[in-house]
C-alpha positions in Angstrom: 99.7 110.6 101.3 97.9 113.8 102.0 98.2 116.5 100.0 99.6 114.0 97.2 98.6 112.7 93.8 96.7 109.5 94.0 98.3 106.5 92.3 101.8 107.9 92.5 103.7 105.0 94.3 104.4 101.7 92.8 102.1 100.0 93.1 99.9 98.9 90.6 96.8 101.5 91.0 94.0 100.4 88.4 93.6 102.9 85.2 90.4 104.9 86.8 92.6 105.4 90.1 95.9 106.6 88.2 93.4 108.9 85.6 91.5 110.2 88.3 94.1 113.5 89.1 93.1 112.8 92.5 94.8 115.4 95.2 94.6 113.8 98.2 93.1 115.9 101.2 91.2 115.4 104.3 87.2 115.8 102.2 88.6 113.7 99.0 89.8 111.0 101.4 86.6 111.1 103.4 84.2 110.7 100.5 86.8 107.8 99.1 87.4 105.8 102.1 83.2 106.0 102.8 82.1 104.3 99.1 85.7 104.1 97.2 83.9 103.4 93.9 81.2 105.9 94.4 84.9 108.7 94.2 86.6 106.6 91.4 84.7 104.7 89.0 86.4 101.5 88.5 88.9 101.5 91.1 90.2 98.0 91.7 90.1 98.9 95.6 88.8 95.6 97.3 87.1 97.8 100.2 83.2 98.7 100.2 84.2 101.3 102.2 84.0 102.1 106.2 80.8 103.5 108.3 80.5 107.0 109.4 81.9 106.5 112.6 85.2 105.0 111.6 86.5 107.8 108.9 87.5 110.6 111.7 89.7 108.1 113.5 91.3 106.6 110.3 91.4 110.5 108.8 93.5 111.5 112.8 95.5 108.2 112.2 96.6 109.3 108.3 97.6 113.3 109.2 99.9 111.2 112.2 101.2 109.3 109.9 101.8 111.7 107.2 103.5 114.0 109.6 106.4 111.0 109.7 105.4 109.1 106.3 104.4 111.5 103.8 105.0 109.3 100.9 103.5 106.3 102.0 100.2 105.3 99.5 96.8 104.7 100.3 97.0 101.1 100.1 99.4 100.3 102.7 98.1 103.3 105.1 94.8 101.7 105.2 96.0 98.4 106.0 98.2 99.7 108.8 94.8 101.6 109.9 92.9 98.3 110.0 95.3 96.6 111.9 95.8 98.5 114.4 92.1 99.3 114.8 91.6 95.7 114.8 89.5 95.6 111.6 89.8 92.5 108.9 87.6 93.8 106.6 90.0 94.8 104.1 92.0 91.9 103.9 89.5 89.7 103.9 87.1 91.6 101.0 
């Protein structure tokens, strides 16, 4: 998902997200994955976003992953992230 368009996958990416002309790289994600609405205004992202500590691992976990799935969207990279760091806030927001 790095170095990608935001909202380009199927699945269904609110208006703001799939207006924005996001280009995902490692500052853009930073700031969204800290306070996603404070990035894009009316994103339908159910996530307040992670604390300071958390963003360089997830942002080391995403440039693994994109190395062997460059296509995959934000969505299901952060859920993969949270599992395997053993944090339910996404899924239960």
């Amino acid at each position: 998902m790095l170095e990608r368009r935001a909202a380009t996958t199927d699945y269904p990416y609110s208006k703001a997200m799939r207006d924005s002309e996001i280009v995902w790289d490692e500052a853009t994600l930073q700031a969204f994955v800290k306070s996603p609405q404070s990035v894009v205004s009316g994103t339908r992202m159910a996530f307040g976003g992670l604390d300071d500590q958390k963003i360089d691992p997830l942002i080391d976990f995403l440039q693994s992953k994109h190395q062997t799935q460059p296509y995959a969207g934000l969505a299901d990279v952060l859920t993969a992230y949270l599992r395997v760091a053993g944090d339910r806030t996404m899924s239960q927001a």
